[in-house]
matplotlib code that plots the C-alpha trace (Angstrom):
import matplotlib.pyplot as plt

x = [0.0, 1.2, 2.2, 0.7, 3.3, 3.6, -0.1, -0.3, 2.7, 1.0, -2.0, -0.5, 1.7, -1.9, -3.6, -0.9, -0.9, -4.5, -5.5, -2.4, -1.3, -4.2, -5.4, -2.2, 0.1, 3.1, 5.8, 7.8, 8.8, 4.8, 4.5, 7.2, 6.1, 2.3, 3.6, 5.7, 3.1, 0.7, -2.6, -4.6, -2.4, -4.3, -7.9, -9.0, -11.1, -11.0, -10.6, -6.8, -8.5, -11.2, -8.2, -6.8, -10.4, -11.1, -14.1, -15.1, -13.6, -14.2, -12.8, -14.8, -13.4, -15.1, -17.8, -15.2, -15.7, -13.1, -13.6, -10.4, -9.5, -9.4, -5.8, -5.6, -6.8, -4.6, -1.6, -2.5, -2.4, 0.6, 2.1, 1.0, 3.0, 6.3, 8.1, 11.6, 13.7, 14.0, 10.2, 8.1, 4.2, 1.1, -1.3, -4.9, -7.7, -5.5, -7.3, -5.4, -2.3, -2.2, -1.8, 0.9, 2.7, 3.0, 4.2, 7.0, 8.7, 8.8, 9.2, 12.1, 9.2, 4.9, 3.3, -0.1, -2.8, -6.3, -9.1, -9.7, -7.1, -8.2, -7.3, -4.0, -2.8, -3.6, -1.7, 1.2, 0.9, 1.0, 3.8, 6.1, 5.2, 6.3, 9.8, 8.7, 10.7, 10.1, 6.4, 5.2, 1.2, -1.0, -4.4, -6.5, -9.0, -8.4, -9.1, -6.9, -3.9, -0.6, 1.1, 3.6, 5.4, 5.2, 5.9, 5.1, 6.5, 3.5, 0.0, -2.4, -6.1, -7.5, -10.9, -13.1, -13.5, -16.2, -14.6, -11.8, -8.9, -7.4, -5.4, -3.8, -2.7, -0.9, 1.2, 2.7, 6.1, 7.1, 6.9, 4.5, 1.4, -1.8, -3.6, -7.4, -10.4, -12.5, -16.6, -18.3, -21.4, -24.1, -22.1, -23.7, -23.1, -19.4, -18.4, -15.5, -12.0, -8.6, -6.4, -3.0, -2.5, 0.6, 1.9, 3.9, 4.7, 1.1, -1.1, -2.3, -2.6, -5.2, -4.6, -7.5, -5.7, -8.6, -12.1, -12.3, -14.8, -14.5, -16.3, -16.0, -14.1, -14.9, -14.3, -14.4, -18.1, -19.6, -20.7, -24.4, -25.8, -28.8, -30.7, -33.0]
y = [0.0, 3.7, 5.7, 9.0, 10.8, 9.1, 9.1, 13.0, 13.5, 11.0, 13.0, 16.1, 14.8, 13.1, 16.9, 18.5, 16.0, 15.8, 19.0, 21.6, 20.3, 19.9, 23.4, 24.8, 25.5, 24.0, 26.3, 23.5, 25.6, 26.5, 22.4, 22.0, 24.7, 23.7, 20.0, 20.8, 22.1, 19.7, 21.5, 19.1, 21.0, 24.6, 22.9, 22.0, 18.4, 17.8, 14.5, 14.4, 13.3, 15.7, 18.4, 17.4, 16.9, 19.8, 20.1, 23.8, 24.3, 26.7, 27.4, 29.0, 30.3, 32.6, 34.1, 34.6, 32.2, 32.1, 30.0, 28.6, 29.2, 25.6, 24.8, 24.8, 28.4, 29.4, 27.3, 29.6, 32.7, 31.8, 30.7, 34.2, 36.3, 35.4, 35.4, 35.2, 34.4, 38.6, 39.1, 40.3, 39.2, 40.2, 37.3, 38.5, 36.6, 33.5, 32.2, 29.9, 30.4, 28.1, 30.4, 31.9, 28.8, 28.0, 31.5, 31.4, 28.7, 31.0, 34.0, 36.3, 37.1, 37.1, 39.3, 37.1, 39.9, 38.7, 40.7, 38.0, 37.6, 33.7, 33.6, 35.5, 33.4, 30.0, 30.7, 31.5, 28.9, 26.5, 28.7, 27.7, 23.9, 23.7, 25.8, 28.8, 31.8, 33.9, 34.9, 36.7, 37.6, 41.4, 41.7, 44.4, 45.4, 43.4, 46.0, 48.4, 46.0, 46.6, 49.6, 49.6, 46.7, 47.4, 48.3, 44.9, 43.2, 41.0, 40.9, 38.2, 38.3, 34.8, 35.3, 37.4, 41.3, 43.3, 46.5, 48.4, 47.5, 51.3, 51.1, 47.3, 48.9, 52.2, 49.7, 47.8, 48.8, 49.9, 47.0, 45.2, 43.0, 42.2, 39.1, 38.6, 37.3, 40.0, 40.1, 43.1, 43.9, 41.9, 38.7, 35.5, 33.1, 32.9, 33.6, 35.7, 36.9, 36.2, 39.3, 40.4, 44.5, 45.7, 48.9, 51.0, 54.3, 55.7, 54.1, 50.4, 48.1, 45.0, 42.2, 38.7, 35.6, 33.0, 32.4, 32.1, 31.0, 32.4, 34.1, 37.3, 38.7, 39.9, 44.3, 43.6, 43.8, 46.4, 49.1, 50.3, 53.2, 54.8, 53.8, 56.6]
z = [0.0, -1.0, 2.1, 2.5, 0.9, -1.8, -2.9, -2.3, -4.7, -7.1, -7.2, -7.6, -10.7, -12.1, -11.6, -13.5, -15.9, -16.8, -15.7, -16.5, -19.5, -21.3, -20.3, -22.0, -19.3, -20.8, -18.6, -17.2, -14.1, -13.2, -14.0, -11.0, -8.8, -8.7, -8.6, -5.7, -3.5, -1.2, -2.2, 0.7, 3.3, 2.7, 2.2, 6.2, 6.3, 2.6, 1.0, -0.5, -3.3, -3.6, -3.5, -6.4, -8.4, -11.2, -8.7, -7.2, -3.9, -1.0, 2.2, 5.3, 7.9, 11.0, 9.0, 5.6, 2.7, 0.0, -3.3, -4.5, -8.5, -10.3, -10.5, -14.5, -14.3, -11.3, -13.0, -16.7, -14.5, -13.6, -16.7, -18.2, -15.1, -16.8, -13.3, -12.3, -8.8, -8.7, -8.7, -6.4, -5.8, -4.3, -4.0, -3.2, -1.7, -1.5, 1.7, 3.4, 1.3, -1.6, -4.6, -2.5, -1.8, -5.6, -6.8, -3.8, -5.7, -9.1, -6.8, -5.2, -2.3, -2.3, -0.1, 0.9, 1.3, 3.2, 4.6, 7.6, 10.2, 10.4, 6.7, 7.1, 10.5, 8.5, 5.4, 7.8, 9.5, 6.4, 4.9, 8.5, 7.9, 4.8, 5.3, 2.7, 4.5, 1.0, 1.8, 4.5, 5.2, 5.3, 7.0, 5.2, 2.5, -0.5, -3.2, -1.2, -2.0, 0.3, -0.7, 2.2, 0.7, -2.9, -5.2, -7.2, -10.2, -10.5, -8.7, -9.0, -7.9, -6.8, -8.3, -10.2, -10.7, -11.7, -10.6, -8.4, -9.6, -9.8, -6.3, -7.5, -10.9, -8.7, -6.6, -10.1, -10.9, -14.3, -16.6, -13.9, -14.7, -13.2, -13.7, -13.1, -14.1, -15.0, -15.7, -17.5, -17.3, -18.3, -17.8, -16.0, -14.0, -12.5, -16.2, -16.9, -19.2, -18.0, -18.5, -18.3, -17.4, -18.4, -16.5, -19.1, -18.0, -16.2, -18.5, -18.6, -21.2, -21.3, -23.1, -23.3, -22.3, -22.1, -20.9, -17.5, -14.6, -10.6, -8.3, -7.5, -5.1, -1.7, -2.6, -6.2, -6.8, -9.3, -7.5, -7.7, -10.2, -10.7, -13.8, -15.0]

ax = plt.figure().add_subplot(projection="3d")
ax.plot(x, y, z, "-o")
ax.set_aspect("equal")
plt.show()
């Protein structure tokens, strides 16, 4: 019988297999980085094997609930960053610190921003049982992002946004990029566009990546007008 070990890393290497590759994350250092990372660890009471499923996950936590991004999408994300060792991240929304724990091993450092403390002291505590010393964790307003540590080579938003993303695009440095899920209006359902922003200068560039499913995220919602 496979110890524990064993089967986790087996299921990682089948989800990146099955799941990455065929989703068109062919980066061989995302392959390694997402491989390398127990994604059971940062989902409390799943089934191994249900965190390793293309199924819909979500974490709750206190009164906070947090969907996770499917790993093909997350992985894509990723892939479409172009990060190197000198980099550094701001991960949003990550919940318990998964998303975080991948890009620390493409990553110089990844600040892990979350709006609940019982987010923020979990992903610490999973980044200290696995030995990552290159991310450290922010408490506050997601949409606010974390200026004090920025400025940011890369941010990535761990779910969908209808609106708000001016303050995240002020804290990329020149030549960063932002990548999120975005939903105009009028869309349905959780569906969305993966996008790259590319900071050049003062001004902003958009460019479509792929179609995209996620909720949105807590701070991101559209904001109510009046309709005359």
């Amino acid at each position: 019988m496979q110890d524990v070990v064993t089967l986790s890393a087996d299921r990682r290497r089948n989800m990146v297999d099955c799941q990455l590759r065929t989703f068109d994350v062919t980066d061989l250092a995302v392959l390694d980085a997402v491989e390398a990372v127990p994604r059971e660890r940062f989902i409390p009471n799943a089934d191994p094997a249900v965190a390793y499923s293309d199924a819909a996950l979500s974490i709750t936590m206190g009164q906070s609930r947090r969907g996770m991004m499917l790993p093909m999408i997350l992985a894509r994300l990723i892939q479409a960053a172009d990060l190197t060792k000198d980099c550094k991240v701001l991960d949003i929304g990550g919940a318990t610190g998964y998303s975080a724990a991948v890009l620390s091993q493409l990553a110089g450092h990844v600040v892990a921003l979350e709006s609940d403390a019982a987010f923020s002291a979990a992903a610490a505590s999973n980044f200290a049982a696995l030995g990552l010393t290159n991310v450290s964790t922010v408490t506050g307003p997601l949409e606010s992002g974390a200026k004090a540590q920025g400025p940011y080579d890369v941010i990535l938003v761990n779910g969908a946004v209808e609106d708000g993303l001016g303050a995240l695009c002020q804290q990329l440095s020149p030549g960063g990029r932002l990548l999120v899920i975005t939903r105009a209006a009028g869309q349905v359902g959780l569906s969305g566009k993966a996008n790259r922003l590319d900071r050049v200068g003062q001004d902003v560039s958009t460019r479509y990546l792929f179609d995209a499913a996620a909720p949105v995220l807590q701070g991101f919602e559209r904001k109510a007008s009046f309709v005359f």
